[in-house]
N, C-alpha and C positions, 0 to 999 in steps of 0.2 A: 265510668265503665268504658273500656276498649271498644270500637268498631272493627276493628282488624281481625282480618278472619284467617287462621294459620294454613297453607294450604299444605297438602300433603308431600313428601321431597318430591315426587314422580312428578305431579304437578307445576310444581318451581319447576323443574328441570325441565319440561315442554316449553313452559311460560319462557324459561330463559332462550333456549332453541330461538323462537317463533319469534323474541324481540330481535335475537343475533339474527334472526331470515330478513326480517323487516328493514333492518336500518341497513342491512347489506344491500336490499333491493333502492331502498332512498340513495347511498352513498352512488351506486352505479348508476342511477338513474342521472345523477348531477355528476355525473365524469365528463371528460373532455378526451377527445383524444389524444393521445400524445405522434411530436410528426416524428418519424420514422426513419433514417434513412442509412443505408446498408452498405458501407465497402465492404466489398468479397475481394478475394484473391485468391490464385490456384495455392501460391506456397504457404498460405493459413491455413487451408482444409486439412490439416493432417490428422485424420482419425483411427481409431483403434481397428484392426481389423485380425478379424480370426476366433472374437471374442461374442459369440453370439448373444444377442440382445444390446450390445454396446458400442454398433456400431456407427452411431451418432457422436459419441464422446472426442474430443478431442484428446493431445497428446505430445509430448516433450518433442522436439526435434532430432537432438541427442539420446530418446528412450534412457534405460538404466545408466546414466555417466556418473559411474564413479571413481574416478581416476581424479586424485587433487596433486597439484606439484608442491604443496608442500602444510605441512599441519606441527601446531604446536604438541606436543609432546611434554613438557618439563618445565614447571615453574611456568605458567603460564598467566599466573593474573601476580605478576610481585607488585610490591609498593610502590607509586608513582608520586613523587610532590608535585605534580600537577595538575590531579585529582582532589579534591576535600569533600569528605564524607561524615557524616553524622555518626554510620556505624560501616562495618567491613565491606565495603564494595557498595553501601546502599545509600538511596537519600546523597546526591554526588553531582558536586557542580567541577565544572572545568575549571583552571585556572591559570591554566599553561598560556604559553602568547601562539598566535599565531602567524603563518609568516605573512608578508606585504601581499596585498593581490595588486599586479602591475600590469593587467588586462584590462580591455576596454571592450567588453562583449557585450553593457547594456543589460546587464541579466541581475537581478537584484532577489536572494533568497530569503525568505523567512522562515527558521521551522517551527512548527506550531508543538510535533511532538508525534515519537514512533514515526508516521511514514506520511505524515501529516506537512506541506509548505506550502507557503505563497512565492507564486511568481511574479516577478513584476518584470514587464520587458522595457529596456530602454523608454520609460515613460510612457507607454503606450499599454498592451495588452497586460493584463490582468489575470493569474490561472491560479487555479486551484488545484492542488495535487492531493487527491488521495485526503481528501477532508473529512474527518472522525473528531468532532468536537466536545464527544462524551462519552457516555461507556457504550459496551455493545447494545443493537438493535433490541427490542425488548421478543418475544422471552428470555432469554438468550444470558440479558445483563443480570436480570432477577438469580437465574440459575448459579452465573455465576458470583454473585455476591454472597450464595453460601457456600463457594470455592476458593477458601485461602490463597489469597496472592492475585487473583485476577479480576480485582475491580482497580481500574488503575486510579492516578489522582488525577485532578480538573488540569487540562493541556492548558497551553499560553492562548490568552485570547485574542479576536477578533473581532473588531467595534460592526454594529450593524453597518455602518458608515462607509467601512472598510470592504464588508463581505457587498454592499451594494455596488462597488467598483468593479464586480468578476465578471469577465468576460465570456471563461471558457473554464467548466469541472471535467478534469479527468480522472478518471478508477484505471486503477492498472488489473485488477481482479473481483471479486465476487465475496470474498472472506469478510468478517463480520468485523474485523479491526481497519480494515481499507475502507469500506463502504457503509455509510449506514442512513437506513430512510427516513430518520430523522432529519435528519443534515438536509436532503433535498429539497425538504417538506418547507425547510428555515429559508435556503438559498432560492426556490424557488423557480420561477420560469423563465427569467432573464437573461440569464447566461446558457450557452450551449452545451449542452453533456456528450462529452466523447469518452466511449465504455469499447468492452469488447464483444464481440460476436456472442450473441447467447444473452446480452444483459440486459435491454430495453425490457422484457417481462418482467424484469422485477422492480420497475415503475410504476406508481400508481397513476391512472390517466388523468392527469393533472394538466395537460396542456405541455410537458418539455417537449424540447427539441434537442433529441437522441442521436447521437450517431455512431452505429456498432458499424466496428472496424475489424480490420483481417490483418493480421503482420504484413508489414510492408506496404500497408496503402497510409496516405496521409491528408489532412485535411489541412486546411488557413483558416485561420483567425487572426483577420485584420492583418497587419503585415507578415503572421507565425506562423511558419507551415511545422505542423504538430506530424511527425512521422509514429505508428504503431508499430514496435518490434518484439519479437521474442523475449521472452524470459524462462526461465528451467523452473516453474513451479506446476499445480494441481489447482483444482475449484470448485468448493460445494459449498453448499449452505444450509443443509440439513445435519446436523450433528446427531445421530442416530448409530450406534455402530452396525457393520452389516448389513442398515439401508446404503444403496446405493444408488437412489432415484436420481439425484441430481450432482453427483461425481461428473465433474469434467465436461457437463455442459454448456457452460461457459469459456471462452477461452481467456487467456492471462497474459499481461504482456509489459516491457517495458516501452518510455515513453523518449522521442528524441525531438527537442525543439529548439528549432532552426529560423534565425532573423539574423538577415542582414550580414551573411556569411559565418555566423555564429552557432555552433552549436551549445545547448545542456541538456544529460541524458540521466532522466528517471527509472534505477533496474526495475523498479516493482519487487516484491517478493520474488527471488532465485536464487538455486544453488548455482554452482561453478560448474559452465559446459563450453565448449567450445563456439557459442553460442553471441559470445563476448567479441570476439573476432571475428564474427562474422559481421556484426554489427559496426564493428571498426574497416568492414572489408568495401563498407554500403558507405559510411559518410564520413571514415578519415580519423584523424584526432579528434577525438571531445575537447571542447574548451574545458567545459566544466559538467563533472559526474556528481549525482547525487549517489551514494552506493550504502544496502544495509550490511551491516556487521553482525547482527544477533539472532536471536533465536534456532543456533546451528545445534546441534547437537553438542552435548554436556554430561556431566554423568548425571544431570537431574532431567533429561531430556529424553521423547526415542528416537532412537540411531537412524530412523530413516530421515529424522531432522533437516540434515547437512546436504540431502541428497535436494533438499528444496529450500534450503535458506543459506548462504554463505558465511563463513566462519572469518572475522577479521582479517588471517591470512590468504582465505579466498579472494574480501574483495581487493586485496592489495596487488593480486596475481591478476583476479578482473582490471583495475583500471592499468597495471600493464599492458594487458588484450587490447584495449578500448583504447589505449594514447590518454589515459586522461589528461591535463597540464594540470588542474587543480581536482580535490576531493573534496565533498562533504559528505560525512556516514553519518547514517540513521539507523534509529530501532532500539537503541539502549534510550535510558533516557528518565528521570523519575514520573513524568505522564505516560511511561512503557507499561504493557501488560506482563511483560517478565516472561513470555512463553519459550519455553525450552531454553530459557538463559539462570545463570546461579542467583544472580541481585539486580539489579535496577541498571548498576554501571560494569559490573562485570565484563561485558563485552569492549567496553571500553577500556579499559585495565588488559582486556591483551594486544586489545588493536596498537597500543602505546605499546607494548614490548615488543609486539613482532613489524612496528614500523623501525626501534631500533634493529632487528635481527636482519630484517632484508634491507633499510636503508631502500625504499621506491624514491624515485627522479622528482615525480609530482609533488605539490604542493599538499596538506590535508590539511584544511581550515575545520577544527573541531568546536562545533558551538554545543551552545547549553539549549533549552527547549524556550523559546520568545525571542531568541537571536536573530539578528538578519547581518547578510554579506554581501557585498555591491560587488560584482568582478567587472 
């Protein structure tokens, strides 16, 4: 005979409350703090103003820019024999060559996959870009595993061995495919986190060492001075329509790192703004740009897409802006989440027609997702 005694649902449902109070008071009770430490700058603070209630939010530089110098139109994803794909644009490894790199800037890429690399500087510092080594943050991934197309595959990996080598993790934004608290939880409290203004809150107090930045301020790591710059994107991480608690209280930025007269420049998530130029106006030619290509707007996408993500011809017009000498794009990818793109490589499929259309100066070293490139 049974001892179990079935309690009533109301019941359960207190019992469960009171467990969830409890182990929350245990969990805070053994927190650490995390250290803290804050660049401000007058040209970051750019907040909304006029918009009562939201006047804490941050906000694009260039506000509405949408003015592009030039967009595919016509035949835009045709066949490539440089591509090979499983099926039409999907499942798609490169196969093209790529040209010589005949720089010696010490900067060694690896992309993991979407907006995911490792840095490795002239033998010395070790970074983490933008590391998402699974699917989204939970609830989040659950949701979308019942939403066709956005559980992406398992990215190229990283040996514990390898991720104990980091130095320094940077997030360019707050968005659930850039950032996930898993990931910190793994990497843990040895390397230094450099986020944007607004982002140490969504640290659990674990003991990191945090450093929220303003556009334009910069920090060293070992020989790296890691500069924070603008990028033309948005940041929340409440996916609720119509709430708008946490719209834009973080701020978004790309990343520029500099050793040893060298620059490579991380856009982060953004659209095309004059914003590129300016950043070219502050540190010169880029050696070497990392630039995304996808999730622009599509006919399976919405139209405000483009106005925050760059469409291949954008970033070929960005690394014009910027001086890049070399490219490497991200965001397509078969470890991609496919967001506002048609298949996996699609975006890659126009980036290759419209580098034939404009013919850019630069160099575009295109890898597959586990690749690395020494410039």
């Amino acid at each position: 005979m049974s001892c179990l005694i079935k309690l009533p649902k109301q019941w359960t449902f207190l019992a469960t409350v009171a467990a969830t109070v409890l182990i929350s008071i245990v969990v805070t009770g053994c927190a650490t703090p995390n250290k803290v430490t804050q660049f401000d700058s007058d040209e970051a603070v750019i907040k909304y103003s006029g918009t009562p209630g939201f006047e804490d939010r941050f906000s694009n530089i260039y506000g509405r820019f949408e003015t592009y110098p030039v967009t595919c139109t016509d035949d835009c994803y045709p066949a490539s024999n440089v591509i090979e794909c499983e099926s039409d644009m999907q499942n798609c490894q490169y196969v093209g060559s790529n040209p010589p790199v005949n720089s010696h800037t010490g900067f060694t890429v690896t992309w993991l996959g979407h907006a995911s690399f490792v840095l490795n500087i002239a033998g010395s510092e070790q970074i983490l870009i933008d590391p998402v080594f699974g699917q989204f943050d939970w609830p989040v991934n659950w949701a979308f595993r019942l939403a066709e197309g956005f559980s992406r595959s398992a990215p190229a990996s990283m040996s514990e061995e390898k991720r104990a080598q980091t130095d320094a993790v940077v997030y360019s934004h707050i968005h659930y495919d850039h950032f996930n608290k898993a990931d910190i939880a793994d990497l843990g409290t040895k390397p230094e986190y450099l986020v944007p203004l607004g982002f140490a809150a969504h640290f659990p107090a674990k003991g990191y060492t945090i450093n929220e930045m303003a556009w334009y301020t910069s920090k060293k790591i070992g020989e790296t001075s890691i500069h924070f710059v603008p990028a033309h994107h948005f940041s929340n991480r409440i996916w609720v329509p119509y709430l708008y608690e946490d719209d834009n209280t973080t701020l978004w930025n790309g990343w520029v790192f500099e050793h040893e007269g060298n620059t490579l420049f991380f856009a982060g998530d953004t659209g095309y703004s004059p914003h590129f130029k300016d950043i070219n106006a502050r540190f010169g030619d880029i050696d070497v740009c990392l630039l995304p290509i996808a999730s622009y707007f599509s006919e399976t996408s919405p139209k405000w897409y483009r106005k925050v993500h760059t469409t291949p011809e954008d970033a070929i017009v960005a690394a014009q802006d910027l001086g890049c000498k070399a490219v490497v794009p991200w965001g397509y990818g078969n470890a991609s989440w496919m967001m506002g793109d048609k298949t996996s490589h699609s975006a890659l499929f126009r980036l290759v027609k419209m580098k034939k259309q404009l013919n850019p100066s630069m160099s575009w070293i295109i890898l597959n997702e586990g690749e690395e490139v020494s410039f």
